[in-house]
N, C-alpha and C positions, 0 to 999 in steps of 0.2 A: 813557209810556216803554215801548219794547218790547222784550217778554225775546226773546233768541236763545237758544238751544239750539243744544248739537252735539253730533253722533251719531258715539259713537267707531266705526270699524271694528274688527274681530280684525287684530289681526296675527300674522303668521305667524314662522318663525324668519329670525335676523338674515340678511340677502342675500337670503333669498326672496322674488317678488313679491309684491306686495300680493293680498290677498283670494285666498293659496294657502298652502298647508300643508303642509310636507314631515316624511319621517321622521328622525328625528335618526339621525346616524352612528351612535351603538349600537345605534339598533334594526335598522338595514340590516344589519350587523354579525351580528346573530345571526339574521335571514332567511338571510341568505347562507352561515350556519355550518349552520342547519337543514337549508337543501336541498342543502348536501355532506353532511350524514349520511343521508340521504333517498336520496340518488345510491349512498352508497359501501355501503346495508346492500341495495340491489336487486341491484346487483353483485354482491355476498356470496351471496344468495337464488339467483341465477341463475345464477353457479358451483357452488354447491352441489347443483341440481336437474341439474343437468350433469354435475358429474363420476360416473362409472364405480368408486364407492367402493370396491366387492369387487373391481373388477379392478387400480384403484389399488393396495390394496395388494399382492394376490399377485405384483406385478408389481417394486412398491419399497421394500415391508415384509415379506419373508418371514422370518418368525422364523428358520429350521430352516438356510436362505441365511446371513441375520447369523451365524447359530453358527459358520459353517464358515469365516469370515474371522477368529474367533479362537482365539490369539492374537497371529498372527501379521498385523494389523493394526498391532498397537501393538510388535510386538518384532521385526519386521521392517522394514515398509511407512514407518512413523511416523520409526524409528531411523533411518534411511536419508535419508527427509528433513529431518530432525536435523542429519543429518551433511553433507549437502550443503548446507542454509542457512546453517548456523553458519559450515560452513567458505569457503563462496564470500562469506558477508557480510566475513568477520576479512579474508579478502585483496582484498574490492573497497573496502574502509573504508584498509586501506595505501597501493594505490595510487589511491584517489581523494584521499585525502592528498598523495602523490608531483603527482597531476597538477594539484592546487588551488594548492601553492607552484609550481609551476612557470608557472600560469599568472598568476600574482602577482609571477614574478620581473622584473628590469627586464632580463633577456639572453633576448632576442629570438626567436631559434630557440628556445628552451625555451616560451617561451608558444606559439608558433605550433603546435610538436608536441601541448602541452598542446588550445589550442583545436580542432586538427584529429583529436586522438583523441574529445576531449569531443562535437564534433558530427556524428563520426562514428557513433560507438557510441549515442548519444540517439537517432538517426535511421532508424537499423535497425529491425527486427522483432525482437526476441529469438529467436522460433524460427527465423530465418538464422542467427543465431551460433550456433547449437546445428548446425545443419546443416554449419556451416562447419566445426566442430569434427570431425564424424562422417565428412567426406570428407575432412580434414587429413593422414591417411595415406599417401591417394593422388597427394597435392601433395609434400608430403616424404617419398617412399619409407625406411622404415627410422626415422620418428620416431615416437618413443611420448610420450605426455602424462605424466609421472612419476605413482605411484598408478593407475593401471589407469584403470579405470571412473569411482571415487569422485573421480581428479584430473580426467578428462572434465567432470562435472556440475559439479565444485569450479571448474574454467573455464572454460565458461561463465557460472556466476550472477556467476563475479568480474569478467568484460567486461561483462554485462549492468548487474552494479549500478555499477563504477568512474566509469564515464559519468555517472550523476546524484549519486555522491556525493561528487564534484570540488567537482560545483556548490553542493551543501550544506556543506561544508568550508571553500569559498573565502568564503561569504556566512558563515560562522561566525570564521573569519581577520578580515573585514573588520568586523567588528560588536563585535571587542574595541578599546576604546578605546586611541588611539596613544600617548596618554600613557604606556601599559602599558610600550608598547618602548620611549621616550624613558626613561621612569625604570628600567628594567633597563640600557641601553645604559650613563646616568650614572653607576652603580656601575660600570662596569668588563669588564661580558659583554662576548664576542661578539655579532655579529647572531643568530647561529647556535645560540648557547645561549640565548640570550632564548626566540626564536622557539620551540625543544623545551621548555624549564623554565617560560617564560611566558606567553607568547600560544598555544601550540597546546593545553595543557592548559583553557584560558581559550574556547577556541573549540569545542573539542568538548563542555566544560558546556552550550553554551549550541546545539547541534545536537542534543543526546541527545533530545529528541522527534522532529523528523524522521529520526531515523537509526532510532527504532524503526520507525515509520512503512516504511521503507524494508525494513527486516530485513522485514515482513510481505507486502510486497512478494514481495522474495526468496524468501518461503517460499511463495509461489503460483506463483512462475516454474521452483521446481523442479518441480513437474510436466512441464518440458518437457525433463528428463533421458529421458523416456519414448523421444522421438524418438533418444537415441542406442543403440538396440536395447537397454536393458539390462533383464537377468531375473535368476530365481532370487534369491541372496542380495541382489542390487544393486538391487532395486524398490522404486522410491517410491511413495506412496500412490497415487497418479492410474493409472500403471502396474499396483498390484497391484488397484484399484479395479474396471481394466477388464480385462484377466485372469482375475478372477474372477466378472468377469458374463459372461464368453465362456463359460466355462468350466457355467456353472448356467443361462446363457440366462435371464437376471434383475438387473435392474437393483438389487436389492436391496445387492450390495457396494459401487456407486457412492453412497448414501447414504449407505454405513456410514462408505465414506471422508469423504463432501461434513462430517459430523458431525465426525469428527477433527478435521479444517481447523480447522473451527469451535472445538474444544476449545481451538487452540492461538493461532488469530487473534483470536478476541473477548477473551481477556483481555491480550492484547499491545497490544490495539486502545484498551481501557481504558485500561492503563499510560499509554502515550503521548496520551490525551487527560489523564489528571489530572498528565501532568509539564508539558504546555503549559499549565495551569491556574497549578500550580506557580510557573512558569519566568514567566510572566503578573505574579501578585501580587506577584514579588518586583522587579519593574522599578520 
């Protein structure tokens, strides 16, 4: 009787060919992690050996610079665009309301105005309407903007934002269940009381993340109040940012503002990512 024998091979991992041996997905995994750390700290080494540190800062961190921006950074510059965000968000939030039912209504021309203001004002440049604003004089001899300057800035941001937050309105209108109006209508409302008491209270709960979203927005586009000449009491930060480096030949107030922004965007920024979190869990 004769013994056979047989000679196992190695095998390799499942789907590999035979008599080869590959790396598993986690080790490739952290090859591929190590030489993006490898990439991004040479980067880092090779900027660093690069930048002009002493001149860096005397250039965008003058201390003696920063001093002379306050405190009329924050009690002028800041207030200002306070006053232009807030106010051009409260009136582009109304009639993007206005133009969300309208373009939801079943009378015809009312949608058509609605769509053709919505695709019009979306598709501009912002710094047009601001332009358009600043030669509006000149087309209507003898019209003033009500509020001087501050209703200038105040409309602009409200053309600028009404356009997109039609859109966010109308998809906040559409996302309340119809049931809602069916059972308001069956007690007795009007359409029309429903719609104020029930569904739009109902729809704006459930936009307040994008609408903050938007307001931050807003508060980046008032910088381009800048373009309608305005000075002295009426500057907003971007305006008194650059102003003030003309003025010192130092970019150092351009930071001080870039820093403000940032005081006021990052935690607006937060808000609106833990109400979508929020607004998430409770679906």
């Amino acid at each position: 009787m004769t013994d056979q024998s047989t000679t196992a091979e190695p095998s390799g991992p499942a789907g590999a060919p035979p008599g080869r041996t590959g790396l598993s997905p986690r080790k490739k995994q952290q090859i591929s992690r190590i030489v993006q750390y490898v990439v991004l700290a040479a980067v880092v080494v090779f900027l660093a050996l690069r930048i002009e540190w002493v001149k860096l800062g005397e250039n965008f961190a003058k201390p003696e610079v920063a001093e002379q921006t306050l405190p009329d950074v924050f009690t002028i510059a800041l207030k200002n665009t306070i006053i232009y965000s807030v106010g051009g968000f409260a009136f582009a939030f109304l009639l993007g309301l206005l133009f969300a039912l309208m373009r939801m209504s079943s009378v015809r021309p009312y949608r058509w105005i609605a769509i053709a203001y919505i695709e019009i004002f979306r598709g501009l440049p912002a710094l047009l309407i601001f332009l358009f604003i600043l030669f509006l004089p000149l087309a209507l001899p003898g019209f003033e903007v009500p509020g001087g300057t501050y209703g200038q800035g105040i409309l602009g941001l409200t053309i600028v934002g009404s356009a997109y937050m039609a859109e966010t309105l109308r998809a906040g209108l559409q996302a309340v269940p119809k049931g809602q109006m069916e059972a308001a209508r069956s007690l007795g409302m009007s359409h029309a009381r429903s719609m104020v008491t029930i569904v739009i209270p109902q729809a704006v709960r459930i936009v307040i993340p994008p609408t903050t979203n938007q307001f931050v927005s807003l508060l980046k586009d008032s910088s381009l109040v800048l373009f309608l000449g305005v000075s002295g009491e009426y500057v907003e930060l971007t305006k008194f940012g650059n102003d003030m480096a003309s003025t010192h030949a130092n970019a150092t107030p351009i930071l001080v503002v870039g820093v403000t922004y940032l005081l006021v965007t990052i935690p607006l920024g937060y808000l609106a990512s833990r109400l979508e979190k929020r607004q998430a869990k409770g679906r």
